[in-house]
GUNU-79798 format. One record per residue (C-alpha): residue in three letters; x, y, z; residue number from 1. Coordinates in Angstrom, 2 decimals. Layout:
<nodes>
   rest        xx        yy        zz    nr
    Ala         X         Y         Z   NUM
...
</nodes>
This chain:
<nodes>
   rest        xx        yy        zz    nr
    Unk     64.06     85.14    104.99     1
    Unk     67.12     85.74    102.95     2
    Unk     69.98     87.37    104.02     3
    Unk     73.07     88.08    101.27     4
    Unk     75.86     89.54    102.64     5
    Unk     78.92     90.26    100.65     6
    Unk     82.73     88.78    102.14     7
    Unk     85.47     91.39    102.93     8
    Unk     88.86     89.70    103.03     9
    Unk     88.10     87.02    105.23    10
    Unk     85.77     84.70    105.44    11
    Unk     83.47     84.65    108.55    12
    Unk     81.47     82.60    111.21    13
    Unk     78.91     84.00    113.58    14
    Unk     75.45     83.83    115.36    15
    Unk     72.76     85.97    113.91    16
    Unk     69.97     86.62    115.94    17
    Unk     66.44     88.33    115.30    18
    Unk     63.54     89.66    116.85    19
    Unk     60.22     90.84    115.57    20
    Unk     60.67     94.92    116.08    21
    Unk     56.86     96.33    114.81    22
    Unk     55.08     98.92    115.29    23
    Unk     53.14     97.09    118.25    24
    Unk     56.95     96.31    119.40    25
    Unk     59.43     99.16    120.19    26
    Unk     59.36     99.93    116.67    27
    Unk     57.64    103.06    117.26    28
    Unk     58.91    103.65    120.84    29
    Unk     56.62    101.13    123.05    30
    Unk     58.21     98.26    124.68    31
    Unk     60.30     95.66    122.81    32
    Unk     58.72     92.31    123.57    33
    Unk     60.38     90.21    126.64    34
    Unk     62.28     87.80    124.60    35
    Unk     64.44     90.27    122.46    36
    Unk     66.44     87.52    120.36    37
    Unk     63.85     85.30    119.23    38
    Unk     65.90     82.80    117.21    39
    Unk     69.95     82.57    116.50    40
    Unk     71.24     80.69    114.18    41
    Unk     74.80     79.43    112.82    42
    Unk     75.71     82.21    109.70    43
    Unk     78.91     81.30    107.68    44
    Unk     80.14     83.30    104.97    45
    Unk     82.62     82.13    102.91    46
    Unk     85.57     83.71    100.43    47
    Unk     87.88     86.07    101.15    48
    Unk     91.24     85.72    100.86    49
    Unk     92.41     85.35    104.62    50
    Unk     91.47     82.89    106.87    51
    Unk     87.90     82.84    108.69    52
    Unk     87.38     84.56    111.45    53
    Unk     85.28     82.29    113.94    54
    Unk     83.39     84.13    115.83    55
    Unk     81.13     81.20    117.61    56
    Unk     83.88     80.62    120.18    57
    Unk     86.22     81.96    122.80    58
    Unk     89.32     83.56    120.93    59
    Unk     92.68     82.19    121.31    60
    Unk     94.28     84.98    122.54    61
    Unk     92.24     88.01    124.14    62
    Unk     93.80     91.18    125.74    63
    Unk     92.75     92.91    129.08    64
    Unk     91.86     95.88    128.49    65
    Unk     90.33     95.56    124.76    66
    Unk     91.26     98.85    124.28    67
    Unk     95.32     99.61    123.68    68
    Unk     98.22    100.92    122.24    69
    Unk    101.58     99.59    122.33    70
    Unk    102.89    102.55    125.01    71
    Unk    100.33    100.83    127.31    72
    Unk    100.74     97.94    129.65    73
    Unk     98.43     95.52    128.90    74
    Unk     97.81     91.82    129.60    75
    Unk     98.43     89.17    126.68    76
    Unk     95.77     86.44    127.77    77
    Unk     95.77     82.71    125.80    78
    Unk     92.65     80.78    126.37    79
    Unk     92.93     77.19    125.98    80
    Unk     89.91     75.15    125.40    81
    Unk     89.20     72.68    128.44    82
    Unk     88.42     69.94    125.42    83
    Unk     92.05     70.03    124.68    84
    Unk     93.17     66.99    126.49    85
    Unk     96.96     66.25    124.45    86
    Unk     99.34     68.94    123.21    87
    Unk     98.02     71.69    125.46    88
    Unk     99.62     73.85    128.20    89
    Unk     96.90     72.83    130.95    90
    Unk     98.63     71.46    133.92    91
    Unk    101.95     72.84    133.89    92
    Unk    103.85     76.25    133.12    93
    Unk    103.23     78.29    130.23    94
    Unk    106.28     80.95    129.25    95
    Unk    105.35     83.79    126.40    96
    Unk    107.42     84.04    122.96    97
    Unk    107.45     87.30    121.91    98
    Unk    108.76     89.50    118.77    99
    Unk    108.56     93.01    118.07   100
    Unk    109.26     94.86    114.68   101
    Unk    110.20     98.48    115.75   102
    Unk    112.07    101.65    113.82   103
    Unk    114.94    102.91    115.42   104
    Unk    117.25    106.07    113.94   105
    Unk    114.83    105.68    110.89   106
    Unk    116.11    101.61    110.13   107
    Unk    113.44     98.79    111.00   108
    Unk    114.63     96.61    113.44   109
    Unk    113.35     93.15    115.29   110
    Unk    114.18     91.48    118.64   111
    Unk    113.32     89.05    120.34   112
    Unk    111.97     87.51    124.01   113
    Unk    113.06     83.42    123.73   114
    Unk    113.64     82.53    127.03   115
    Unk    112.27     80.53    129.44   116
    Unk    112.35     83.42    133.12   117
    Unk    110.32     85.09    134.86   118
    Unk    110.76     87.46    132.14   119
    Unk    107.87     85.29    130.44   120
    Unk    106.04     83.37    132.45   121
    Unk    102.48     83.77    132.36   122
    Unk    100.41     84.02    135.11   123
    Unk     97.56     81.09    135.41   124
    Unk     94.32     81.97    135.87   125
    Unk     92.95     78.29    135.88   126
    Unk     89.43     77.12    134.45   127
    Unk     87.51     79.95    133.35   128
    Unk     84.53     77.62    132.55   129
    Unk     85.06     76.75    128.52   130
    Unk     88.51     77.65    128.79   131
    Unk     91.56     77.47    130.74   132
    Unk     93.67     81.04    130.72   133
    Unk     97.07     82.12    131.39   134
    Unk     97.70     86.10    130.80   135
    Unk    101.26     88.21    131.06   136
    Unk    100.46     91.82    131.72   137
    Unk    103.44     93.94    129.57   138
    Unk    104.82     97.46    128.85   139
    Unk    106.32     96.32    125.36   140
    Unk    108.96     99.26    125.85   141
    Unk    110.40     97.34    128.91   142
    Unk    109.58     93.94    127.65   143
    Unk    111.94     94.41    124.92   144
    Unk    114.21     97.13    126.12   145
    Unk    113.92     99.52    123.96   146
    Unk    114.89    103.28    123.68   147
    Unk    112.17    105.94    124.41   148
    Unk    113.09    107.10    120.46   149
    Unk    112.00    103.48    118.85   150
    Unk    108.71    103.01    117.56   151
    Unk    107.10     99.86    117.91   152
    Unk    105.99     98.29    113.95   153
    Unk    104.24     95.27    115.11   154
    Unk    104.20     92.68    118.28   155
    Unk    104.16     88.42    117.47   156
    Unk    103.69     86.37    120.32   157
    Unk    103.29     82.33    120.82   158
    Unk    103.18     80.08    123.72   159
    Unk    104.78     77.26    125.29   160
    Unk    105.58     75.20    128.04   161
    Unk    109.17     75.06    130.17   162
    Unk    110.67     72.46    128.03   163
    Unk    109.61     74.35    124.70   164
    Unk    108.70     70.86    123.45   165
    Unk    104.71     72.12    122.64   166
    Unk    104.55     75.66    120.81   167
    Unk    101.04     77.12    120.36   168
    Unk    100.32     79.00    117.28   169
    Unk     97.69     80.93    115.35   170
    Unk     95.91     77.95    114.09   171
    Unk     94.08     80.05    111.42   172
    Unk     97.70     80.87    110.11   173
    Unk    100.11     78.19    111.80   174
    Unk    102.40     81.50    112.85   175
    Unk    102.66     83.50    115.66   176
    Unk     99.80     85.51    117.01   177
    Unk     99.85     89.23    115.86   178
    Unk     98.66     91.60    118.78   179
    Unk     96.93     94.78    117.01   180
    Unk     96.68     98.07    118.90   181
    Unk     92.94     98.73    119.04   182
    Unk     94.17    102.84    119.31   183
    Unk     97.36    104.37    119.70   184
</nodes>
């Protein structure tokens, strides 16, 4: 079987998985056979102008719920792969980095959360299996103390530990992590 799929801007990396849907099958409304993937395999489709988007493993940073906008509170979750063994934030304190791009009396503005407080600290939520997880659950309005009249642009975030001295970044872009409202 060939399968020809054309790149958007990025590049991607998934499982594809197929089953046998016939007539005999669920194809014309009787039962799908008991094994409904019968085969997955490793898909990777190159080009694009933006870096790949893996989608074989646990993301970096995941968001609880899915679903937001930036006038919701919302948990900013980083997942750290238990094979990390150096450089990671396993073990000790992890403390949030966050920047917002917001309009304000109709001029774009940015601040931003540097400090190492309560303010940021992220709340461990030890081995999750694959991955170990710290989240910080936010209202971005009160995060960054802004005025019920700004608009929030965009939201960066990065991690690190209490001594700032390992800084975890996008590693598809080596910059912060953009958080993208799923709905506003």
């Amino acid at each position: 079987m060939n399968i020809k799929l054309h790149t958007g801007t990025r590049a991607v990396k998934f499982y594809a998985g197929y089953t046998f849907c016939g007539e005999s099958t669920g194809f014309d409304g009787e039962k799908y056979p008991d094994e409904d993937v019968v085969a997955a395999k490793l898909l990777e489709v190159t080009g694009g102008d933006e870096p790949q988007m893996d989608f074989t493993s646990d993301p970096a940073v995941s968001y609880v719920p899915a679903t937001f906008g930036f006038g919701d509170i919302f948990s900013i979750r980083y997942n750290e792969p238990n094979y990390i063994t150096e450089g990671g934030l396993k073990g000790g304190d992890a403390y949030m980095y966050a920047k917002v791009l917001y309009m304000e009396g109709g001029i774009e503005k940015e601040k931003v959360i540097d400090e190492i407080s309560d303010k940021t600290l992220m709340e461990p939520l030890e081995d999750l299996g694959s991955v170990t997880s710290f989240q910080k659950y936010i209202y971005p309005r009160d995060l960054f103390e802004l005025s019920k009249d700004a608009t929030i642009l965009a939201i960066e975030v990065h991690f690190t530990n209490n001594d700032k001295s390992i800084i975890i970044l996008d590693s598809e872009t080596d910059h912060n992590f953009v958080v993208e409202e799923t709905c506003e």
